[in-house]
Backbone bond lengths (Angstrom), bond angles and torsions (degrees), N, CA, C in turn:
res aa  C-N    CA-C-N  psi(-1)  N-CA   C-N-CA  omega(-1)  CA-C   N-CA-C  phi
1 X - - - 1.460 - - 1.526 110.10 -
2 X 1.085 106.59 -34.42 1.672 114.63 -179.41 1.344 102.18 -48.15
3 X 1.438 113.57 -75.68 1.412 129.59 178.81 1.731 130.15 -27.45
4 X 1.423 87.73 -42.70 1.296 92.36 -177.88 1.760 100.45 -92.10
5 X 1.263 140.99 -25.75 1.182 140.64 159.95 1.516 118.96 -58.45
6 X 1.027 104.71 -19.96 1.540 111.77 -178.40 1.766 114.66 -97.77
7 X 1.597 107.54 -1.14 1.188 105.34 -175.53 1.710 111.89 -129.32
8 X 1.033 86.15 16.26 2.080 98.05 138.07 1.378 130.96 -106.46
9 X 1.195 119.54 142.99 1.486 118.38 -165.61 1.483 111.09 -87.52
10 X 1.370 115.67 -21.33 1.714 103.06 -160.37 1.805 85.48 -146.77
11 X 1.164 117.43 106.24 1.562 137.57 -158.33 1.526 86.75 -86.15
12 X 1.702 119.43 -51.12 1.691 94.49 -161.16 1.627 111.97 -99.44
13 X 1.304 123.97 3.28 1.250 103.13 162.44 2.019 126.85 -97.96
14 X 1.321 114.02 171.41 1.558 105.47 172.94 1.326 134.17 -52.28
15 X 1.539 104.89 -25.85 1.302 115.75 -172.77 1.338 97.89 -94.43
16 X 1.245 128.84 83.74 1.358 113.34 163.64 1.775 105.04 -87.27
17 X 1.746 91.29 156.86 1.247 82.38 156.19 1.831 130.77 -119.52
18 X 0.931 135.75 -178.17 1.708 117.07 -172.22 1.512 94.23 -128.38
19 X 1.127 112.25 132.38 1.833 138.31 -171.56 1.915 84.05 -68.49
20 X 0.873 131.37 -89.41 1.569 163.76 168.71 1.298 75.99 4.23
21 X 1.662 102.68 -99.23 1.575 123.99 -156.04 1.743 101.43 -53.67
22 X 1.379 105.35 -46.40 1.749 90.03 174.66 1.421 135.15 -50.91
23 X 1.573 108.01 -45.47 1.748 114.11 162.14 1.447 108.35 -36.35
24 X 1.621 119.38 -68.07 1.333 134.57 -165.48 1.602 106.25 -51.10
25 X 1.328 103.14 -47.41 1.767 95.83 -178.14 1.764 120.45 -82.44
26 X 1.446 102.07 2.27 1.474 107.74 168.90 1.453 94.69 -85.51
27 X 1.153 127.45 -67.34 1.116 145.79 -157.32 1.707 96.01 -44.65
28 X 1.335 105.14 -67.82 1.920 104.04 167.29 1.557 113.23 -43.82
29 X 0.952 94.37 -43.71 1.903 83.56 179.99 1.281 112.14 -78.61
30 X 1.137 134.94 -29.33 1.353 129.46 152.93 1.664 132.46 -47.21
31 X 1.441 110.31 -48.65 0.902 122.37 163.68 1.928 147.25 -72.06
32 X 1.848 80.32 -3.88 1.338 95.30 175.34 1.873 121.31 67.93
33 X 1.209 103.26 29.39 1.701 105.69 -160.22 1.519 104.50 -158.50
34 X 1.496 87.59 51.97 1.454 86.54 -178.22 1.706 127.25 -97.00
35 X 1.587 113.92 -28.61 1.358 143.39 141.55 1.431 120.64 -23.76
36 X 1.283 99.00 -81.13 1.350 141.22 -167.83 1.352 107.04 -80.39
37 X 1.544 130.16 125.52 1.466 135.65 145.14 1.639 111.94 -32.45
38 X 1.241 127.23 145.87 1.458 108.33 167.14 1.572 76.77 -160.94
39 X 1.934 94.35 168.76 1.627 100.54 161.18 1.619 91.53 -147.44
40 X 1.088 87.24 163.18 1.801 100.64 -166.43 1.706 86.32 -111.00
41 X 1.609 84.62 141.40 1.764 97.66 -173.35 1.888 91.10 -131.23
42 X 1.218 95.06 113.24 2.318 75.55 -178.84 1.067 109.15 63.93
43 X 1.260 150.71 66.59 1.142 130.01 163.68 1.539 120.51 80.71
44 X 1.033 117.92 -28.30 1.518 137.19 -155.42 1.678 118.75 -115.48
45 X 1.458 108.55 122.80 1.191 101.43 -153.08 1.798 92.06 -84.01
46 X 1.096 132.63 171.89 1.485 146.78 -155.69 1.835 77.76 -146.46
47 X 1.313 106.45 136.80 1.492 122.95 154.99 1.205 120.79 -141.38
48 X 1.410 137.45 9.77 1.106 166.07 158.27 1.363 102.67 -4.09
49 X 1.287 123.10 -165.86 1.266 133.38 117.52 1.412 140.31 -62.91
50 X 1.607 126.38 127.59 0.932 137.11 -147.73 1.653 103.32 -102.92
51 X 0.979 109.04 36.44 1.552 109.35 171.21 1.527 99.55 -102.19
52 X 1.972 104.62 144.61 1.406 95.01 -164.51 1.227 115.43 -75.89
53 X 1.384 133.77 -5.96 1.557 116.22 -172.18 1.639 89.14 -93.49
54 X 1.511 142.49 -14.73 1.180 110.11 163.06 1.535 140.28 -62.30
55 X 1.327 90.28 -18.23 2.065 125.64 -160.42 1.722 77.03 -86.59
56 X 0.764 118.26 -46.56 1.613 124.01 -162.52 1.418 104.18 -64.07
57 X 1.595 120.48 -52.32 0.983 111.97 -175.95 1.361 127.82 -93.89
58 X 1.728 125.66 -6.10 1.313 132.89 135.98 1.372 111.52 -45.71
59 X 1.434 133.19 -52.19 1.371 109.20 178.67 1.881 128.34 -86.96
60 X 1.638 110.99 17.26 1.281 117.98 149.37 1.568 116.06 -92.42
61 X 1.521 109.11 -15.67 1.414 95.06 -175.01 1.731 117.93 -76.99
62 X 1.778 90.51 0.28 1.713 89.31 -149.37 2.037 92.63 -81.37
63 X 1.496 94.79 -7.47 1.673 101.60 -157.53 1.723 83.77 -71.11
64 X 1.590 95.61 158.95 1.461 107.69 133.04 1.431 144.46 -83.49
65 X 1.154 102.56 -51.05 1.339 111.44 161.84 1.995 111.40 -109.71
66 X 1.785 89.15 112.74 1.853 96.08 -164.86 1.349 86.16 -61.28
67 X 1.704 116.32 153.75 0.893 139.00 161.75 1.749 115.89 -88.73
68 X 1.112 125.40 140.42 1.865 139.64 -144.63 1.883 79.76 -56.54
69 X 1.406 135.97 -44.22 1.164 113.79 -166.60 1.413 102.13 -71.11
70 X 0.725 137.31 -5.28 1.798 136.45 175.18 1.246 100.23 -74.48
71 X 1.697 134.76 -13.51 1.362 97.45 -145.67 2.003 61.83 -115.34
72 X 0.866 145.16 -15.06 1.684 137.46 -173.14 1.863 95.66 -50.71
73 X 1.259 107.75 112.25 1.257 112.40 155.58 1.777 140.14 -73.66
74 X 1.535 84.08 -8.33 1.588 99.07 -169.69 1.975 112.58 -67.20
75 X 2.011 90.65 -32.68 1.537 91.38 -168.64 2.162 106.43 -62.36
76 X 1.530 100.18 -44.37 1.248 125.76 172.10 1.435 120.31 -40.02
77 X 0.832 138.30 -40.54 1.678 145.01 -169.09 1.460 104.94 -105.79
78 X 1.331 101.35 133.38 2.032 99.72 -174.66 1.616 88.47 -90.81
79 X 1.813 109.75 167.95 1.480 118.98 -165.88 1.363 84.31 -109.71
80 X 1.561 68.17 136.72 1.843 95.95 -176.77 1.538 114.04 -74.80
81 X 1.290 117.37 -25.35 1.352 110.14 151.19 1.534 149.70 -24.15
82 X 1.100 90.61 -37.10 1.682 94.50 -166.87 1.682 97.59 -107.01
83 X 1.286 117.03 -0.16 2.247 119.97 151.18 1.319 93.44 -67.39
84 X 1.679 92.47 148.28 1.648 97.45 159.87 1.289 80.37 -120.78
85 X 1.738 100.56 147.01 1.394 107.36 -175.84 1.854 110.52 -74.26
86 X 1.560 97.42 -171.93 1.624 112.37 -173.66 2.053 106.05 -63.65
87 X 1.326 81.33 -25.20 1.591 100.32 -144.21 1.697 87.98 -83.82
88 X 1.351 124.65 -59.03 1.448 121.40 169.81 1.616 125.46 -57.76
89 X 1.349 104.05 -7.18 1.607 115.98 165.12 1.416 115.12 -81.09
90 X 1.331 111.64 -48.06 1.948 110.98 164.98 1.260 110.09 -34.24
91 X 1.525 82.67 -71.11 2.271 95.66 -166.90 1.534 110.37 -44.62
92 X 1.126 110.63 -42.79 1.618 106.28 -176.41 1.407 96.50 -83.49
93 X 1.201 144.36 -22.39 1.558 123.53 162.09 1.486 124.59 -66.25
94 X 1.744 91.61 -32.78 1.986 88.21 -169.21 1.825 88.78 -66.48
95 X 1.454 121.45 -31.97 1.676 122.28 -162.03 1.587 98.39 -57.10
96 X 1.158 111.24 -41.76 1.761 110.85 -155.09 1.937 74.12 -73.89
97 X 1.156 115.32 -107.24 1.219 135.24 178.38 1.473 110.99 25.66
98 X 1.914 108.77 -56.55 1.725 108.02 171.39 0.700 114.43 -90.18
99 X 1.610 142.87 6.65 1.398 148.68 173.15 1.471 92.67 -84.93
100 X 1.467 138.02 -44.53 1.517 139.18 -164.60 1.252 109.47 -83.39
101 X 1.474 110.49 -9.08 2.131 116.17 -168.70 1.718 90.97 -98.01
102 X 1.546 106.32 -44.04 1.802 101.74 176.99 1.653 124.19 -76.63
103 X 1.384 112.96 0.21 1.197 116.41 -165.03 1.795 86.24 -102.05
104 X 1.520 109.27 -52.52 1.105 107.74 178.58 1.786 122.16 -54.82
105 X 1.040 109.93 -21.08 1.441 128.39 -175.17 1.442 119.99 -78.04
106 X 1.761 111.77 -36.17 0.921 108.44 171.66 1.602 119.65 -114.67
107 X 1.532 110.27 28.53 1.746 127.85 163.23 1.338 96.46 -91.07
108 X 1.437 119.03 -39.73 1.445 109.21 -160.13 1.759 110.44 -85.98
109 X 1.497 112.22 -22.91 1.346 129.03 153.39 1.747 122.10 -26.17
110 X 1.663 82.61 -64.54 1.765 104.33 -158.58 1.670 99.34 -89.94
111 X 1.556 129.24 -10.43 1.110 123.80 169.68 1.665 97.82 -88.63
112 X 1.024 120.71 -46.34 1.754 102.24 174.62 1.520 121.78 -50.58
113 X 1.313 100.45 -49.11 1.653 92.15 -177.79 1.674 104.33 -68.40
114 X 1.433 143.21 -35.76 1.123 123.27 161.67 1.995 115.78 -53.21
115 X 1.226 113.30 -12.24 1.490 91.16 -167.96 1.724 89.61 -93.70
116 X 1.405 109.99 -37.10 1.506 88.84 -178.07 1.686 115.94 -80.59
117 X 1.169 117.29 12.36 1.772 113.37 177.27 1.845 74.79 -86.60
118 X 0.935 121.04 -35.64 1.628 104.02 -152.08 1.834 104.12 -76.93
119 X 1.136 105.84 -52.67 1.622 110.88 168.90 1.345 105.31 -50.52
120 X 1.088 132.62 -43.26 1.669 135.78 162.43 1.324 125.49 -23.17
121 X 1.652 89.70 -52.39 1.790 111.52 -175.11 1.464 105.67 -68.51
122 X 1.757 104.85 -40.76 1.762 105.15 -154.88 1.544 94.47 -78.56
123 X 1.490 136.07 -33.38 0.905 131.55 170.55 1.442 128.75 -50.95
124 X 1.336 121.86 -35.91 1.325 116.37 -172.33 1.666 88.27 -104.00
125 X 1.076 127.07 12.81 2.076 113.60 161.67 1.378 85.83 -79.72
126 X 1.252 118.15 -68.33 1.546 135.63 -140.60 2.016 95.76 -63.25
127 X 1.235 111.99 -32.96 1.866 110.58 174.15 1.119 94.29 -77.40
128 X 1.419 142.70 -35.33 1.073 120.43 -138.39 1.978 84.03 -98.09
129 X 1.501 107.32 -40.50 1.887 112.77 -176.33 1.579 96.97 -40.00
130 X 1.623 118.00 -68.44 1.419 151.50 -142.79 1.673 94.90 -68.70
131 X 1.424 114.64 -42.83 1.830 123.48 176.85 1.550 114.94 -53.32
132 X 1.505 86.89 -56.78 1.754 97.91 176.52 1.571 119.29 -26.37
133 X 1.662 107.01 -71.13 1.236 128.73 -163.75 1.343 115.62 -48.43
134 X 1.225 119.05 -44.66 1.477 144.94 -166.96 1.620 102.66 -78.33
């Protein structure tokens, strides 16, 4: 807390300004990368993509002679593990799919037998209304 209290210049008015954050925003404007993420590789700003095995491999390309961690392919290649393949996407579609034909099968079941208990009912008011009269 100190630190950061200690790195504004003028405590009682609104406009403060911050020593810290002011360097940093010269420094961005200097550097042209103020928007934008960037990392400087040599001199050279990189705006790439910021995923690390790309960052990784902009900063082996910058070598001349790659150094042995440049040559590890393992960091480079994403693990195939964590895809689910094409093929386990079917199966769990054909699964939902006959789960939705039997579900549907047995709504459309249990609404018939309610529609004919119900025509059931209106029928024996309507013999029993229609008996009366006669």
């Amino acid at each position: 807390m100190k630190c950061v209290e200690d790195s504004f210049s003028n405590k009682d008015t609104e406009d403060e300004d911050n020593s810290i954050l002011g360097e940093d925003y010269e420094y961005w404007q200097d550097g042209g990368f103020m928007y934008t993420p960037s990392v400087i590789i040599n001199d050279v700003k990189y705006n790439g993509d910021m995923a690390p095995s790309y960052v990784f491999e902009a900063i082996c390309a910058s070598y001349k002679d790659k150094p042995l961690e440049c040559n590890a392919t393992s960091f480079l290649t994403p693990m195939q593990d964590d895809k689910v393949s094409f093929n386990w996407f079917l199966v769990v579609i054909f699964i939902l799919v006959i789960f939705n034909v039997i579900l549907a099968f047995f709504c459309i079941r249990k609404n018939k037998s309610q529609v004919e208990t119900q025509v059931t009912l209106a029928m024996g008011k309507y013999s029993k209304f229609s008996g009366s009269e006669s």
